[in-house]
N, C-alpha and C positions, 0 to 999 in steps of 0.2 A: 235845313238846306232846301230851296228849292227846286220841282222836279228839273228845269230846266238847266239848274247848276248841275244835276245829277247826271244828266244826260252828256255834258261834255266832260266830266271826269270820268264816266264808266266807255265813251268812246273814247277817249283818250288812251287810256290802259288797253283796249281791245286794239287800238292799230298798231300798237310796237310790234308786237308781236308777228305780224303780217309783213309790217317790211319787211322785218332782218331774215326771215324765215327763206324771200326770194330774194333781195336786191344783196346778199353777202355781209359787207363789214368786216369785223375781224376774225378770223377762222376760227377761235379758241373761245371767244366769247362775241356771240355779236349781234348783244343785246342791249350787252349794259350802258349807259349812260345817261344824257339829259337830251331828254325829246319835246318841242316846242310846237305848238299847233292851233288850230282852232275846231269847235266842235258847236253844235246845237239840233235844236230839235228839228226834223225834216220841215221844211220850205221854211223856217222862223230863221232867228239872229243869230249870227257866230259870235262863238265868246273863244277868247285865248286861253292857253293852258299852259302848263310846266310838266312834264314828267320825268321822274327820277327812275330808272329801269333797272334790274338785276336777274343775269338768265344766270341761272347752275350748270350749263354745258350739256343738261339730261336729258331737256324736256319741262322746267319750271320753271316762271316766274316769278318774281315779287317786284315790288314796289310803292313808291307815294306818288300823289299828286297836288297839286298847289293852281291856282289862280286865284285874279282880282275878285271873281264871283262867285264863288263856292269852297263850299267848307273842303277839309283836306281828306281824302280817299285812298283806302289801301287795297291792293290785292292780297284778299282771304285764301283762295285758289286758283291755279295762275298753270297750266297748259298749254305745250307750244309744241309743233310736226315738224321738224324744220323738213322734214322730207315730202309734205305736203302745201306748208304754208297756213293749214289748219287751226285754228285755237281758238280756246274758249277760259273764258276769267270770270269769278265770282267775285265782287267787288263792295266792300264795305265802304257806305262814307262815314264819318265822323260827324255827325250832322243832331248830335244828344237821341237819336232813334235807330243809329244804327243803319241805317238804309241799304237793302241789296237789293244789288242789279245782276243780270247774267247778260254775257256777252259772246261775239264769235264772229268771226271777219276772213277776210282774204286779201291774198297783195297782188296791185294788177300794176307791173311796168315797175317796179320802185317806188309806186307810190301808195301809202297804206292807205285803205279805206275800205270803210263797215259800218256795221248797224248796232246799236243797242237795247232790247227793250225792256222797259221799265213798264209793269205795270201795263196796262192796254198803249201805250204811246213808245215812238223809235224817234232815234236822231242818225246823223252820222254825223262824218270826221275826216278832216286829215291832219294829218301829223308828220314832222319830219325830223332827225337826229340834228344839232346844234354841231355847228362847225366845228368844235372842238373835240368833238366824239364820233367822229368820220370813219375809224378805226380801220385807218390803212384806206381807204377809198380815197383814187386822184380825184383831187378840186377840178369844180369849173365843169364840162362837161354838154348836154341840150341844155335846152335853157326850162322852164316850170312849165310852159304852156305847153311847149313839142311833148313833153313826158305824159302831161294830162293828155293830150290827144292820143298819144301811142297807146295809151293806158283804153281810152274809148273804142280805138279801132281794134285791138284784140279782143276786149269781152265783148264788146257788138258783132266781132268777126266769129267767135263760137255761140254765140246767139242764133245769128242766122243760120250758119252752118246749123246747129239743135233742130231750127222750126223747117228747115229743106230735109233731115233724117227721118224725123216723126212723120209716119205715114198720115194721110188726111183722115183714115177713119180711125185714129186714136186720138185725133186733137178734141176727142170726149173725153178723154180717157183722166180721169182722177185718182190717185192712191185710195182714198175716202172722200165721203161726202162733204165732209168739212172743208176741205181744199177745194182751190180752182181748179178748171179743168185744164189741159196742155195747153189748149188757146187762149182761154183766160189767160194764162198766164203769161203766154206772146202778146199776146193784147195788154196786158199791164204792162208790160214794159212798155211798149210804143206807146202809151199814154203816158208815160212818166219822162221818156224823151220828149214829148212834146212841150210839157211843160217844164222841164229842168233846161231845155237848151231857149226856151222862148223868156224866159225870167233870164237867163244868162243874156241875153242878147237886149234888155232892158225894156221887156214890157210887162207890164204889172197882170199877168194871166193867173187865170183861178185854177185848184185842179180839177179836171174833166174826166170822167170816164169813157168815154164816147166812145172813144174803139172797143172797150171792152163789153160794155156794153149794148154792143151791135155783132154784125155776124161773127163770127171765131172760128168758122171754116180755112181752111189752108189757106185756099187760094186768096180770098181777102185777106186774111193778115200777113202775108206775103208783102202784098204789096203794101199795107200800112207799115210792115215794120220797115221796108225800103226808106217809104217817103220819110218816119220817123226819123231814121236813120243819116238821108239826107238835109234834115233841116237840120240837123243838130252839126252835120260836116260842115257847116256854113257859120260854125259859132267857134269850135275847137281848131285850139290853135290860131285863133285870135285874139282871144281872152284868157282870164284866168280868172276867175268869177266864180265864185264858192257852188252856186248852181253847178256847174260843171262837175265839182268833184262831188258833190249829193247825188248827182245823174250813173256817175261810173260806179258809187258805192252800192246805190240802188240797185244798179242790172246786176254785180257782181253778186247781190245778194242770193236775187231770182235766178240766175244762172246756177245756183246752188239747188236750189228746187231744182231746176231744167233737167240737172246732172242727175237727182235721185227719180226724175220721173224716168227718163232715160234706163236708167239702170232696169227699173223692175219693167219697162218696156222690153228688157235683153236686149239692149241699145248700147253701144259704145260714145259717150261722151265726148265732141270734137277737142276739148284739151286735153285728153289723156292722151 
C-alpha cells in the first residue's frame, strides 16, 4: 500500500470520531455507520473513501475502511471522549506489511477534521456520515461552505483570543527545546493561512515560512495573524475548496499545542 493510500485511510478513521463526539446523532449510539470522504497528504491530491464505523456506547471504536486507492484498513485500537471530542486510533492496514499509523483529531462546527502521522510525513481529512445514517439529525440545514467558514471563524476566534492572553515576554516561552516557541507557533499558523487560503482561491503558491521565520514578537505577530486572518475571510464562504478544510484541520491541530502551552503557562485556554 502506498504511504499516500495510508494517509487517507488512517485520516479517515481518526475524523469519525471527532464529529459524533460534537455534532450529536443518535444519543445511544452515534457513531455507527457508513462515513464518506476524502483525505490525502497535506497540500498534495484528495482521494475518496468509505468508512464502515462501530462505537460500544464506552468509549471504543472499531471499524473498516475501503476505497478505489488503497488496500483495506482496520482499527487495532480505537478511543473516543465524547466529553471532550478527543481521540486517538491505532490503525492497521492490510497492505501484506501490516502497516501502522497513529492518529488524533478534533471537531470544529460539525465538521471533522485532523491530522495523521505516519512516519516523518501528516495528511488531513474531511469526512461526513451518509444520508442514510443521520441517526435522527433534521435534513437540509447551512449549506457546506457557511459550516466550513463557522468552523474557521471559531478556532481562528480562540487562536487570537490565545496570542492577546500569552503575555509578550513568554512568546519565548517553549515546553523544551525541541518545540517551537509561542510565537513560532502563532507565526505557523499565519503562514499556513497564507497559503491554505491563497491555493483555495486558485493560485499555485509555494509553502513559505516568512512570518515565522521573522520577528515572533507579540506585537508583530499580532498583526500578521490579523492580516492572515483576513485574507483568508475573503475565501470562506465562498468556496469549498479542499484547501480550506486542510487550513481548519491545520489550526485545529496547533491550537492543540496553543492549549498545552497555555496550560503549563497557568493560563486558561479561550475554549474552555
Amino acid at each position: 500500500m502506498k504511504l499516500k493510500a495510508l494517509f487517507v485511510a488512517c485520516c479517515v478513521l481518526l475524523s469519525t470520531g471527532s464529529i459524533l463526539a460534537q455534532s450529536g446523532g443518535s444519543a445511544s449510539d452515534p457513531i455507527s455507520g457508513t462515513w464518506t470522504g476524502h483525505m490525502g497528504p497535506s497540500g498534495g491530491t484528495l482521494n475518496p473513501v468509505t468508512m464502515e464505523l462501530k462505537f460500544d456506547g464506552k468509549g471504543a471504536v472499531s471499524g473498516t475502511i475501503t476505497g478505489p486507492t488503497l488496500s483495506p484498513g482496520q482499527i487495532k485500537i480505537g478511543t473516543f471522549d465524547p466529553k471532550t471530542g478527543a481521540f486517538k486510533f491505532e490503525v492497521t492496514v492490510k497492505d501484506g506489511a501490516n502497516s501502522v499509523a497513529f492518529l488524533e483529531g478534533i471537531l470544529v462546527q460539525d465538521t471533522a477534521t485532523g491530522r495523521v502521522n505516519v512516519g516523518n510525513q501528516t495528511g488531513s481529512f474531511k469526512i461526513t456520515k451518509s444520508a442514510g445514517d443521520a441517526g435522527g439529525q433534521p435534513s437540509g440545514g447551512i449549506d457546506t461552505a457557511t459550516a466550513v467558514r463557522k468552523g474557521f471563524d471559531e478556532v481562528t476566534g480562540w487562536v487570537t483570543k490565545a496570542a492577546e492572553m500569552v503575555p509578550a515576554d513568554k512568546y519565548t516561552y517553549r515546553p523544551v527545546q525541541t518545540v517551537r516557541t509561542f510565537g513560532q507557533l502563532i507565526a505557523h499558523v499565519a503562514d499556513a493561512h497564507n497559503y491554505f487560503c491563497a491555493r483555495a482561491a486558485g493560485r499555485n503558491v509555494q509553502w513559505s515560512d516568512a512570518i515565522e521565520k521573522g520577528s515572533t514578537d507579540k506585537a508583530t505577530l499580532a498583526q500578521k495573524l490579523k492580516e492572515s486572518i483576513d485574507a483568508c475571510n475573503a475565501v470562506y464562504g465562498t468556496s469549498q475548496a479542499p484547501p480550506l478544510m486542510s487550513n481548519i484541520a491545520h489550526t485545529s491541530l496547533h491550537y492543540g499545542n496553543i492549549i498545552t502551552y497555555m496550560r503549563m503557562l497557568g493560563l486558561v485556554p479561550p475554549s474552555s
